[in-house]
Every structure is written in C-alpha cells, then in structure tokens.
C-alpha positions in Angstrom: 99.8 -86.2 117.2 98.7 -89.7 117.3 97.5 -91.5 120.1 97.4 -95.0 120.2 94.6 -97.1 121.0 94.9 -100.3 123.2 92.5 -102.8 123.8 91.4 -104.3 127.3 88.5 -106.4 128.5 86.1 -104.0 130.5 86.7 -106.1 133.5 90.0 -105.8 134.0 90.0 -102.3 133.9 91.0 -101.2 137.1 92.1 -98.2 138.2 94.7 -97.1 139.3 96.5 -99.5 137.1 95.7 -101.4 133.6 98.2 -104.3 133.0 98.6 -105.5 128.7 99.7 -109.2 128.5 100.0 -110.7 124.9 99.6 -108.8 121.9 98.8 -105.4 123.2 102.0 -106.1 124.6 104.2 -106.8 121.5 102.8 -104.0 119.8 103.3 -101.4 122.6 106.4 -102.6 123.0 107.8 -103.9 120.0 105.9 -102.6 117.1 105.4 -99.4 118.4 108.2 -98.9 120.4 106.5 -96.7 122.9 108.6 -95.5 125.8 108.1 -94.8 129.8 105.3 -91.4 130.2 104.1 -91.3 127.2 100.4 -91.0 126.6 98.0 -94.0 125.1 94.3 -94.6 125.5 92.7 -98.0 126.2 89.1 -98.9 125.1 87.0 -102.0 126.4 84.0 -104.2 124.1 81.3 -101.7 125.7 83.1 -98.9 123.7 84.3 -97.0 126.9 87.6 -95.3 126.1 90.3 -94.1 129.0 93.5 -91.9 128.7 96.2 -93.2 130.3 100.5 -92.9 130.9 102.7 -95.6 130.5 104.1 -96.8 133.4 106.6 -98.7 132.7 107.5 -101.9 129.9 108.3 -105.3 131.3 109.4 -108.0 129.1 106.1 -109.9 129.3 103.5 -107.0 130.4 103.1 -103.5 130.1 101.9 -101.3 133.0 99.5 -98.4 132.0 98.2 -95.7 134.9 94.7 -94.5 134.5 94.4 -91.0 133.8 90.2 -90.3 133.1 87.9 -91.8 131.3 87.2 -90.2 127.8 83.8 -89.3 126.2 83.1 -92.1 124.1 81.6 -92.2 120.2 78.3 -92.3 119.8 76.8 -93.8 116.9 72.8 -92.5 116.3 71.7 -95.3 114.4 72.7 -98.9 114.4 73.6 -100.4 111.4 73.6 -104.4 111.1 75.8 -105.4 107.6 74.2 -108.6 106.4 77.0 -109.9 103.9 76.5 -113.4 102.0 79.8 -115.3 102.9 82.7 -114.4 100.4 86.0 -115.8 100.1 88.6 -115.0 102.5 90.6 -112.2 101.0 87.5 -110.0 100.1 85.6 -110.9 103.3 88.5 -110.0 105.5 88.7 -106.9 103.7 85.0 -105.9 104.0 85.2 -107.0 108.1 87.9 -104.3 108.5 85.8 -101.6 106.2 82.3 -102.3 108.1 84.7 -101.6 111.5 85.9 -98.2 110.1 81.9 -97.6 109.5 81.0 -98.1 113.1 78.5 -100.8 112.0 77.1 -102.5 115.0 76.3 -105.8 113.9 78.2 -108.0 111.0 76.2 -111.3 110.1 77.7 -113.7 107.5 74.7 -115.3 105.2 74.8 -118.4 104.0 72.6 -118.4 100.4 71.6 -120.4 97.8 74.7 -119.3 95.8 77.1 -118.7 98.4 80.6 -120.4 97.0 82.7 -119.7 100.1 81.7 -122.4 102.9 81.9 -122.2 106.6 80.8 -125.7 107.6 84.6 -126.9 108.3 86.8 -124.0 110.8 83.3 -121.7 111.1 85.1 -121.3 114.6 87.9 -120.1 113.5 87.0 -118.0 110.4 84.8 -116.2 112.8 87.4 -115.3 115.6 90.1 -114.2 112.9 87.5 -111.8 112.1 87.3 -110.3 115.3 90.4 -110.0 115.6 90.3 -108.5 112.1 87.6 -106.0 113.8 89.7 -105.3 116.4 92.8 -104.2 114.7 90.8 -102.3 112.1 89.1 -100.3 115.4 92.5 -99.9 116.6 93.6 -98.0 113.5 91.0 -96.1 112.7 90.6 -94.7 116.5 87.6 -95.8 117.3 86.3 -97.2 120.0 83.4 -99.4 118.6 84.5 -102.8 118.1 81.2 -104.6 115.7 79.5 -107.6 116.7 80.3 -110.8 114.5 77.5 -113.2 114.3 77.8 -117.2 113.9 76.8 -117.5 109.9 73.1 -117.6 109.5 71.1 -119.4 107.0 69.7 -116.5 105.0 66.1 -117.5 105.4 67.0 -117.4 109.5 68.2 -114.2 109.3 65.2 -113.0 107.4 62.9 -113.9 109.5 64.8 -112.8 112.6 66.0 -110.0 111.7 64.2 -107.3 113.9 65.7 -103.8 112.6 63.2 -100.5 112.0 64.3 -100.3 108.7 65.4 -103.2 106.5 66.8 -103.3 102.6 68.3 -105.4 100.5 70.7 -104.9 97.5 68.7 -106.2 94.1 69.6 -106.5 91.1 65.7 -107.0 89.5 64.6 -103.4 90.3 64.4 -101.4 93.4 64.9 -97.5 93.7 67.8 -96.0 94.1 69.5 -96.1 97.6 70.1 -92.7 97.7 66.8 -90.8 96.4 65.6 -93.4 99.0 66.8 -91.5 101.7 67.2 -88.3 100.0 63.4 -88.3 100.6 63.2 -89.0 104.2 66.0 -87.2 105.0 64.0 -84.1 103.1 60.6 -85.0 104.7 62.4 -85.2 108.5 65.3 -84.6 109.4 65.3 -84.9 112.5 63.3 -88.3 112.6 66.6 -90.7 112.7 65.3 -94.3 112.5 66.2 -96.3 115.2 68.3 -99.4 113.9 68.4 -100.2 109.8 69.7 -103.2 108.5 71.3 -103.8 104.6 72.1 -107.0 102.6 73.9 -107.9 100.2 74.3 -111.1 98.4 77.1 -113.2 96.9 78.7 -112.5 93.5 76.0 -114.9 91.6 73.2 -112.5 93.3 70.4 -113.7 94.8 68.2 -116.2 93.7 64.6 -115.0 92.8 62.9 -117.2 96.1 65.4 -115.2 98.1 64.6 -111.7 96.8 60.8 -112.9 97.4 61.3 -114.1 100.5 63.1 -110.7 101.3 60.0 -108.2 99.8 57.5 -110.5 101.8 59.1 -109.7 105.4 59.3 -106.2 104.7 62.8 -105.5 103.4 62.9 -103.4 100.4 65.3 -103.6 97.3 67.1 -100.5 96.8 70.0 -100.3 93.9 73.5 -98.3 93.7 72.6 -97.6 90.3 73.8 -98.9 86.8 77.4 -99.9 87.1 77.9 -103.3 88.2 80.1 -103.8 91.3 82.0 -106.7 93.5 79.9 -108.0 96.2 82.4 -106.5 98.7 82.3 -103.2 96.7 78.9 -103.2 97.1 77.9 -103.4 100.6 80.7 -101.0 101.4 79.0 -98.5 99.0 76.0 -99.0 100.5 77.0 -99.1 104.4 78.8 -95.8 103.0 75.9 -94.3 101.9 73.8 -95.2 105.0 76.4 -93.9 107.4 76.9 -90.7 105.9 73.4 -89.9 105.6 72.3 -91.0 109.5 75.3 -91.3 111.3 77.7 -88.1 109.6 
C-alpha cells in the first residue's frame, strides 16, 4: 500500500497538529483525493519523516495529527553531482534523477562550452529546480530532498570543492569508473569514503585547460567506457554507479 509523502518546513512541525496550506494542499485534496483517517507521512528539509492521520480537509488547509516520528534514510556517503548547465528539458530531467539517487549536493557549472545560460532568471531556474527536487523526493519516497547550489564558475568550484574523493568524467583517457572502485571496494570494504564528488561536463566536453585544471587539484578522470553518451546520460550513469557501490 502506498503512503504518501508530504512536505513541511521543520519549524512548523508541531505536534499534536501539522496544518498543509498551498500545494500540499491541492494535491492532498484534489489530486489525491485523500479522505478523513487515512494515513500520510510528512517529511521536513533535515530529512526527518513523521506518520501521521488526516484530520480533516478544509477548503484552503489540511489538518494532519502527528502519530510518531519515523526512522529516517540514511545515506553513508555523500555524493555532490557537479553537472555543467544543460538546457532546460534535460537539466530538469537530471535534477529529478540525482533526487531519486539521494545525492546530497547538486551544483550547476558554468564552463567554457556551456550553451545553456543562467545570467538572465538564475533565480528562478534555480527554485523551479527545487521544486523539481522536491516533487521527485515526494515520488520516490524519500525523505532527502538535495541541495541546489547558485551556478558556479567551474574554476570556483574546482578550487572549492572540498570532498574526500573527487572525479571527473573525461573523454582524453582516465580508467574506468567501475574497475576504479571495483579495487577499493576489493581492497576495503568496509573503508566507505566520507563524501565523493563527480563532474560532468556539457555536451562539447571539456576544454583541455579545464581537464588540467581538474588533474592539478586532485580530481581524477574516470570513463563509462566506449559508447558515447548524452551529458545527462552520463552523470546519471555515473551517480548510478557511485550509489550502488557506496550507498546500496
């Protein structure tokens, strides 16, 4: 049986009860059709999830009782999803796929050969993915909701980035992702790293001063192998890969 998932800010989650204005709302009430006693859970942006009985459906609000708090998913190792900025379709499509991975960190990249541009609406662009991230939590069950960072210059993100582990797609050489971690999976299991970061660069690729820049602050170039992919299909191959090996 399905449970739906609702979404409310951690500070207005008081018990006894939980009011949902807006959109959590319309979808209870209207999309769902949910009904007086049944069951829902609500989850918060700190990834704390709570089982709870509808009260009762007003026209503007719906009242939710608190029943108990619910173990929450627990991710081992953080994953931050560098992606250079694509155009809309294919990045709203990746923002909902890193959400069903439980990445922890999205950061758009702004390269040398990025054709989608953020300069006008960045604003905007960035809270429709939220949202984006939001709903995709919401139908996948989970209670991780990613953090979407302002687009970063991808030198700035280079140089800040802070992660234990740190790749980069390439396209000029690099091993392959997964004998990569085949091996240190093999050598220690038990060893988990404690935050890794990927990146992946526009459909032109990265420019050779990027992939430069990348091997002199430590990341390392890994490859998906022979067959040529979307930029999209890539990072979500990858972030696959990754997840399943650290976080399965």
């Amino acid at each position: 049986m399905t449970i739906h998932h609702f979404f409310v800010e951690a500070e207005k989650v008081r018990s006894p009860l939980v009011i949902l204005y807006g959109r959590e709302h319309h979808h209870l009430a209207h999309v769902l059709r949910l009904k007086r006693g049944e069951k829902v859970r609500i989850f918060n942006e700190r990834g704390e999830v709570f089982s709870a009985l509808i009260e009762r459906i007003e026209p503007e609000r719906s009242v939710l009782r608190l029943e108990a708090r619910i173990q929450s998913e627990r991710i081992l190792v953080p994953l931050t999803v560098a992606q250079a900025c694509l155009k809309a379709r294919m990045m709203d499509w990746l923002i909902g796929k890193m959400t069903e991975l439980r990445v922890a960190r999205i950061v758009p990249l702004i390269t040398r050969r990025t054709i989608a541009r953020l300069e006008a609406g960045a604003g905007q662009k960035i809270k429709r993915w939220q949202r984006l991230a939001l709903e995709s939590a919401k139908q996948s069950q989970s209670s991780l909701i990613p953090e979407i960072s302002p687009p970063l210059k991808v030198e700035d993100f280079i140089f800040s980035c802070q992660t234990e582990r740190k790749y980069f797609l390439s396209e000029h050489g690099g091993e392959l992702l997964r004998d990569i971690l085949s091996l240190e999976f093999q050598v220690n299991p038990v060893q988990r790293p404690a935050s890794i970061a990927i990146c992946a660069g526009p459909e032109g690729g990265w420019t050779r001063e990027e992939e430069e820049l990348f091997r002199s602050r430590g990341f390392v170039p890994v490859s998906l192998g022979s067959m040529i992919y979307r930029a999209e299909t890539a990072m979500f191959m990858a972030t696959s890969i990754l997840s399943h090996f650290w976080n399965a």
